[in-house]
C-alpha positions in Angstrom: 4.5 -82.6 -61.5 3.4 -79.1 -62.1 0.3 -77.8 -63.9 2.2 -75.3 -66.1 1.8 -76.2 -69.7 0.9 -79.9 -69.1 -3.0 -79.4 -70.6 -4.2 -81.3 -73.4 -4.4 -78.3 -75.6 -1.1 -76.6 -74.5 0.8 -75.0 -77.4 4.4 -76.3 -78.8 5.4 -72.7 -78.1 4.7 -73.3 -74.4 5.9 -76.8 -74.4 9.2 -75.5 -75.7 9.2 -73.3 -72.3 8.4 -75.6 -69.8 11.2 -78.3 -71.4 13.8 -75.5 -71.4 13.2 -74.5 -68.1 13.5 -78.6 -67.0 16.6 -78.6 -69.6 18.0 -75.7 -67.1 17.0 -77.4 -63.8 18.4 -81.1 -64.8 21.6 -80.2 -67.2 22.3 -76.8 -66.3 21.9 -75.9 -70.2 21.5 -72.0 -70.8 17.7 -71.5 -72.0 18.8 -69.4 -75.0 21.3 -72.1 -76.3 17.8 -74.6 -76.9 16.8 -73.3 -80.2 14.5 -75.1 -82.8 17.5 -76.6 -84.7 20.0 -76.9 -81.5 21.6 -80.6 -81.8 21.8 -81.8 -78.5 24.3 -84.4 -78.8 26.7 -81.9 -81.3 25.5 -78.2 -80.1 25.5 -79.2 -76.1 27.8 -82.2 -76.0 24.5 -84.9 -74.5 25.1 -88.2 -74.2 22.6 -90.8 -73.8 22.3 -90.8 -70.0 21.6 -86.7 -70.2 18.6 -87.6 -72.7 17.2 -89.9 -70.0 17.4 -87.9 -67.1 15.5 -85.0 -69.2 13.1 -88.0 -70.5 12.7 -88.8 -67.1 11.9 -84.9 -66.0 10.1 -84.0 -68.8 7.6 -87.1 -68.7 7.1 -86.8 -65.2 6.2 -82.7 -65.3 3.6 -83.2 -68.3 2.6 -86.6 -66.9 3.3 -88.6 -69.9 5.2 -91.8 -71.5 7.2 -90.9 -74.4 7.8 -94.1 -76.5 11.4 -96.1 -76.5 11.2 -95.9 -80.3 11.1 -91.9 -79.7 13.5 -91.4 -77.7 15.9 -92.7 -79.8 15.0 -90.8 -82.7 15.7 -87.4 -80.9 18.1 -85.8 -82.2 17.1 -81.4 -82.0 15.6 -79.4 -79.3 12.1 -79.3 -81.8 12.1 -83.2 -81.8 12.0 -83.2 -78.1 9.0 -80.2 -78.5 7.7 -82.4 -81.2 7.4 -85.7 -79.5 6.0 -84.5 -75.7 3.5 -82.4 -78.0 2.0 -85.9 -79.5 2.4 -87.8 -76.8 0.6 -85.1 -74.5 -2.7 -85.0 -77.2 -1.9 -88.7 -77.5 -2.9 -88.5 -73.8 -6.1 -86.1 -74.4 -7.2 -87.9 -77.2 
């Protein structure tokens, strides 16, 4: 886990950065292709074993849980901002 961006107060703009940069790392996805609207199962061709392994990076960088429930609502690149950004001031709270 990394300190960058993982703060209670951190910013969805920031958030956005750190989970492109773990997108990158995990799935070798281009960080300009990860755009608000960007479907991740049409636009980059994920399955449902790619959306775990970038659950699994992404809640163990920012050190949180991100509900079941959640998970299988994601659908865009701002749902996946979205979600780590509540469940990070979920964390704070």
């Amino acid at each position: 886990m990394t300190s960058t961006g993982n703060s209670p107060g951190s910013s969805p703009e920031a958030i956005a950065e750190e989970v492109k940069k773990i997108f990158e790392k995990t799935l070798k996805v281009e960080p300009d292709k990860l755009q608000p609207g960007t479907v991740l199962k049409d636009d980059l061709n994920l399955d449902s074993l790619d959306m775990i392994e970038v659950v699994y990076e992404v809640e163990d960088h920012f050190d949180v849980q991100i509900p079941e429930e959640s998970i299988k609502e994601i659908r865009t690149f701002q749902q996946v901002v979205d979600g780590l950004h509540q469940a990070i001031a979920a964390k704070g709270a």
